[in-house]
ZAMARGU-4260 file (C-alpha; in steps of 0.2 Angstrom, whole numbers, plus 5000, padded with zeros to 4 digits):
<rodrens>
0) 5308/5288/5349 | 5312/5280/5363 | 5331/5280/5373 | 5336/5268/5386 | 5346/5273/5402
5) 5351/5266/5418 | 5345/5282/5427 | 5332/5295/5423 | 5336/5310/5435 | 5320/5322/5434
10) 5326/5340/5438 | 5341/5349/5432 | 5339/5360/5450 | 5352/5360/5466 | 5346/5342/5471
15) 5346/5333/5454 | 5365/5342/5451 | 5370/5333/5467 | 5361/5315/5460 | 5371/5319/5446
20) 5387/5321/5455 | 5385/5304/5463 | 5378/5294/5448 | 5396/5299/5440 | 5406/5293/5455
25) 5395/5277/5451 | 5398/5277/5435 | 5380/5272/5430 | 5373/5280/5414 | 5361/5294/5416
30) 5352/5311/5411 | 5345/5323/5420 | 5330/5330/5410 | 5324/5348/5419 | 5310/5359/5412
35) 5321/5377/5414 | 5330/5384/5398 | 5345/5385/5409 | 5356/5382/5424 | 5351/5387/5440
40) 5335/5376/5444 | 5323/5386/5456 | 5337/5401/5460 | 5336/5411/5443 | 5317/5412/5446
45) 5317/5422/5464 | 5318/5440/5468 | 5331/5450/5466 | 5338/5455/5485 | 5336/5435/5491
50) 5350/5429/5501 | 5355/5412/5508 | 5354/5411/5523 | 5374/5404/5525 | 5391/5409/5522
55) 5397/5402/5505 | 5406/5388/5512 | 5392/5380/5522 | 5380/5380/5506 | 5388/5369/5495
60) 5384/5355/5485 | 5395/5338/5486 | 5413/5338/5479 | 5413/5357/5473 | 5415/5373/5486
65) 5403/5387/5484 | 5416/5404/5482 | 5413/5415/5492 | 5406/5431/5485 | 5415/5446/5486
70) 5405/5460/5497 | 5394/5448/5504 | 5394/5436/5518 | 5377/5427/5512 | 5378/5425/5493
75) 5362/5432/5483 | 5354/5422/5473 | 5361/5427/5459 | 5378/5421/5465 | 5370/5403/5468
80) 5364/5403/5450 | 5383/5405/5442 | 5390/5392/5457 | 5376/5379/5448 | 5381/5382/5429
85) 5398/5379/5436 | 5395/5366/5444 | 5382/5357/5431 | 5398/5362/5416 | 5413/5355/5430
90) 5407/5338/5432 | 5400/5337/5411 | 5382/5333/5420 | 5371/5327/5404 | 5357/5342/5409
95) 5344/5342/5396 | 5336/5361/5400 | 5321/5364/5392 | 5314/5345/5392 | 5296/5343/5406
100) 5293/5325/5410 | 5276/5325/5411 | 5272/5306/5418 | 5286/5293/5424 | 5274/5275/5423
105) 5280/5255/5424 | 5282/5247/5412 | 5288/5228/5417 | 5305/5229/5422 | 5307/5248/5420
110) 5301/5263/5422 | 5297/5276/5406 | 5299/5295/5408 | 5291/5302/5396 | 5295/5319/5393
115) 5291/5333/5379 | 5304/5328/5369 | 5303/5311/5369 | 5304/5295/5380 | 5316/5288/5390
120) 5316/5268/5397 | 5325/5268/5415 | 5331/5256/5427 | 5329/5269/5440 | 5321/5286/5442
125) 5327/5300/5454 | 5311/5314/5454 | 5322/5329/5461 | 5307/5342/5454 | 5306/5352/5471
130) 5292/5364/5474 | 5294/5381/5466 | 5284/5377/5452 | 5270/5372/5460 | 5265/5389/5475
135) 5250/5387/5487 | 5237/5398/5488 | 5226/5398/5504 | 5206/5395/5501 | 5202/5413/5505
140) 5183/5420/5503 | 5179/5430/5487 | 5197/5431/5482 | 5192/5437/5466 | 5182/5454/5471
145) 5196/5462/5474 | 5201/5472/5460 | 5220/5476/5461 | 5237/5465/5458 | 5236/5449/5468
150) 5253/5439/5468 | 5263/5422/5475 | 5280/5423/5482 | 5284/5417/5465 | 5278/5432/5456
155) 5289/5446/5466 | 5305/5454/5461 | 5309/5471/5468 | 5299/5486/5476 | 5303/5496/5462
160) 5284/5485/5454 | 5276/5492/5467 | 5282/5512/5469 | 5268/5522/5478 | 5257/5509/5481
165) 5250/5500/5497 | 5255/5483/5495 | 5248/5469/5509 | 5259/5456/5512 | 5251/5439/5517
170) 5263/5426/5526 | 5273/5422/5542 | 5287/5412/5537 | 5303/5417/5528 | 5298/5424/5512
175) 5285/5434/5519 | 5296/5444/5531 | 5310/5445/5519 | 5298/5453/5506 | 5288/5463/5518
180) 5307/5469/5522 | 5314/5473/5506 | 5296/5483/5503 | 5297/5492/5518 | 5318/5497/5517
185) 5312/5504/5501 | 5303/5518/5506 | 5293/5523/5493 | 5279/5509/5497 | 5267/5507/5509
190) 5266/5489/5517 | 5254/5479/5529 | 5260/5464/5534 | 5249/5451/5539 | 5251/5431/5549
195) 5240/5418/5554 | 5250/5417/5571 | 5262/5433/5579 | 5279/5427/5570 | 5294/5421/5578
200) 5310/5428/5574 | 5324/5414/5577 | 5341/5423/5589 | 5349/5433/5580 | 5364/5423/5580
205) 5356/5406/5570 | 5360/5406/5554 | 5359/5388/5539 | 5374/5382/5547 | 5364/5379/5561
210) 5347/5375/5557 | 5358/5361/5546 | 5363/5356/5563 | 5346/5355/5572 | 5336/5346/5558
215) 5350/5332/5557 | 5352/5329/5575 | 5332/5327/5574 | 5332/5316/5560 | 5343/5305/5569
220) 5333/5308/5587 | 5320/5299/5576 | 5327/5285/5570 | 5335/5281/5585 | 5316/5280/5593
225) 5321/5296/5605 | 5310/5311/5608 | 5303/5323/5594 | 5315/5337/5597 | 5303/5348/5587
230) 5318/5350/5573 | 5320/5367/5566 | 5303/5373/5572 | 5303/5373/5590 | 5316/5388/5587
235) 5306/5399/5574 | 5298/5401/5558 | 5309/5417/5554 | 5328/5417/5551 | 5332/5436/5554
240) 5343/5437/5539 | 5351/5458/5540 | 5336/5465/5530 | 5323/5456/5540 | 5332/5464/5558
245) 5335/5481/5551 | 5318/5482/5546 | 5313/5473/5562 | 5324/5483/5575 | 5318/5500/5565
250) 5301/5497/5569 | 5295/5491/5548 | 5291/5475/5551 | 5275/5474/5564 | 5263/5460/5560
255) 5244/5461/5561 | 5234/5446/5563 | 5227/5439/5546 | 5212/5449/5539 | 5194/5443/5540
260) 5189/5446/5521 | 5195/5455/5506 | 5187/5468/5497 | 5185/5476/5480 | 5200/5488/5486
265) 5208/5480/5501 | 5206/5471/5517 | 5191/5471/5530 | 5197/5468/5548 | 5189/5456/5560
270) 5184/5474/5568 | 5176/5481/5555 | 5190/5490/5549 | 5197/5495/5530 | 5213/5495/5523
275) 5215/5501/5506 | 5226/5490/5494 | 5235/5491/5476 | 5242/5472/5478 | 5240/5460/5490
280) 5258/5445/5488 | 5254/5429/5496 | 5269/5421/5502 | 5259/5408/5509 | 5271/5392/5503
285) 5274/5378/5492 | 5268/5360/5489 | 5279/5347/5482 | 5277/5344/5461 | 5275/5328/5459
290) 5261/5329/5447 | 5273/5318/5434 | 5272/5304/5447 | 5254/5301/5446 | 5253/5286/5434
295) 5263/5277/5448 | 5249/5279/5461 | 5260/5282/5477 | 5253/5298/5485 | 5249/5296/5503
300) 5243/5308/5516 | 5246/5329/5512 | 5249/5321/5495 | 5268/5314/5500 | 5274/5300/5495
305) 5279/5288/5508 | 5297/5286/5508 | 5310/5275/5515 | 5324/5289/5516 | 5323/5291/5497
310) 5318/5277/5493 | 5297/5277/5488 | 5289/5262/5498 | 5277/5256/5483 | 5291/5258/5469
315) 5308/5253/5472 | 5313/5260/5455 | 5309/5277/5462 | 5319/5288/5474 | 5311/5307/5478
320) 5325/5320/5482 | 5326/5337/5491 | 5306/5339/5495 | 5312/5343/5513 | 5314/5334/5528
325) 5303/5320/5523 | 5317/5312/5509 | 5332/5317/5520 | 5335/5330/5533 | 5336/5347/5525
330) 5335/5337/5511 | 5328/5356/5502 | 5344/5363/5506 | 5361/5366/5496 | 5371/5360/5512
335) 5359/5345/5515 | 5355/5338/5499 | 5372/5329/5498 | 5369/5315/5510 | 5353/5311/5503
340) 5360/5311/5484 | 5375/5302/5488 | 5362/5288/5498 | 5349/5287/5485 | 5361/5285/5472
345) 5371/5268/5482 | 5355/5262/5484 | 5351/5264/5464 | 5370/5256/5461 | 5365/5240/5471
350) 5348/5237/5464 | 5356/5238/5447
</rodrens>
């Protein structure tokens, strides 16, 4: 059977919830099909000491404070996953959970999401899918000789898996610090910590608020035509959340440059050297899952699709939210998800 609707939102995560939230202000008739069993989008899936990197009140979604959370400056994840039940009950968002959309295609004047259960006729589709479910794994030689647990970023959830064992932990970016951190704080596991490049610890002092700051004023350096301020980057890679500097400032959190090869029970060193292994957890990224958008035949170069904000250049049906900097300035963000939603969801209300 087919339904009809003005708006297909795909995704029932953080930036789907803020579509949601606008498309009712607009008063256009929606649903937001996400692929979860239940609220919380990508935040019920990560392990179990992740922090945000804000206070509670600078990681909010449009129209509804985040509370803070008693004991804790930067809410846990858990936290983030009750703020968005709230928030998806609080405004009556029509979340379908447990519904994949497995391909969005034209068909004349609209677009079809067609979905496990069914199919759904649109005027407009916002594809809000994010990355989480689709983790990167580097091209690494004879990955599969070695014999003991390999993991993605995805797969981790507390040191007690992992008790007794030497684990190596792959990655330079935020997840890998703050894993090789909550491993190493534990005490009971041995951890090797390995990056492509030395990392690069942001001042102690930045935090989301602002990082929020420095990828907006770079979004709008560009489209003023001024200088590249380098965005977020040109500070760091690492936001040295408290775990990450206790760990850091305690002498737990040395990097060694990335391994030359694996072996049957570790790692091989470019100097010959061996390190024994139980696990080895890649935290080596994400890539954006837009697998459903195929049929539409938009990808462009590192498999984006080429955007006008949110709006995708070859379909004007179609707007892509919270894939990072590319469909709004930290566009990925709880914080920075607004702008873009509340944009992408004028720009629906005047085509229809």
């Amino acid at each position: 059977m087919t339904q009809q609707t003005d708006v297909v939102v795909v995704g029932g995560g953080q930036a789907g919830l803020a579509a949601g939230y606008h498309l009712r202000r607009q008063g256009l008739d929606f649903v937001i099909l996400d692929a979860d069993a239940a609220p919380g989008g990508s935040w019920q899936h990560m392990w179990d000491s992740l922090h945000l990197f804000s206070p509670a009140e600078h990681s909010s979604l449009p129209g509804r404070l985040m509370p803070a959370q008693v004991g804790e400056t930067y809410p846990g994840a858990r936290h983030v996953v009750d703020y968005l039940a709230d928030y998806e009950k609080r405004y009556d968002l029509p979340v379908q959970h447990g519904t994949r959309v497995d391909a969005v295609r034209r068909d004349a004047d609209r677009l079809l999401a067609e979905a496990d259960t069914g199919t759904w006729r649109a005027k407009a589709v916002i594809s809000a899918t994010g990355s989480w479910s689709r983790p990167f794994l580097p091209a690494v030689p004879v990955r599969s000789i070695f014999a003991g647990r390999q993991l993605h970023t995805v797969d981790y959830r507390c040191p007690a898996d992992f008790a007794g064992q030497s684990v190596v932990v792959v990655g330079g970016g935020n997840s890998g610090a703050q894993i090789a951190a909550d491993l190493a704080l534990d005490g009971h596991v041995k951890v090797t910590w390995v990056t492509q490049r030395p990392p690069r610890f942001l001042p102690d002092d930045i935090d989301g608020r602002a990082l929020f700051d420095v990828a907006t004023a770079r979004r709008h350096a560009l489209d003023a035509g001024r200088t590249d301020t380098g965005g977020v980057a040109s500070l760091g890679d690492i936001v040295a959340v408290p775990p990450v500097r206790t760990a850091r400032d305690a002498g737990l959190l040395t990097a060694k440059p990335m391994f030359a090869q694996l072996t049957d029970d570790g790692v091989q060193w470019a100097d010959g050297r061996h390190t024994g292994a139980d696990a080895v957890i890649w935290c080596t990224g994400f890539r954006p899952a837009l697998a459903h958008l195929a049929p539409l035949n938009l990808r462009g170069p590192r498999g984006h699709i080429p955007t006008d904000g949110t709006r995708a250049l070859g379909e004007p049906r179609l707007h892509l939210l919270g894939y990072g900097d590319w469909t709004g300035p930290a566009s990925a963000t709880l914080i920075g998800v607004g702008r873009p939603a509340r944009d992408a969801v004028r720009e629906i209300a005047g085509l229809l």
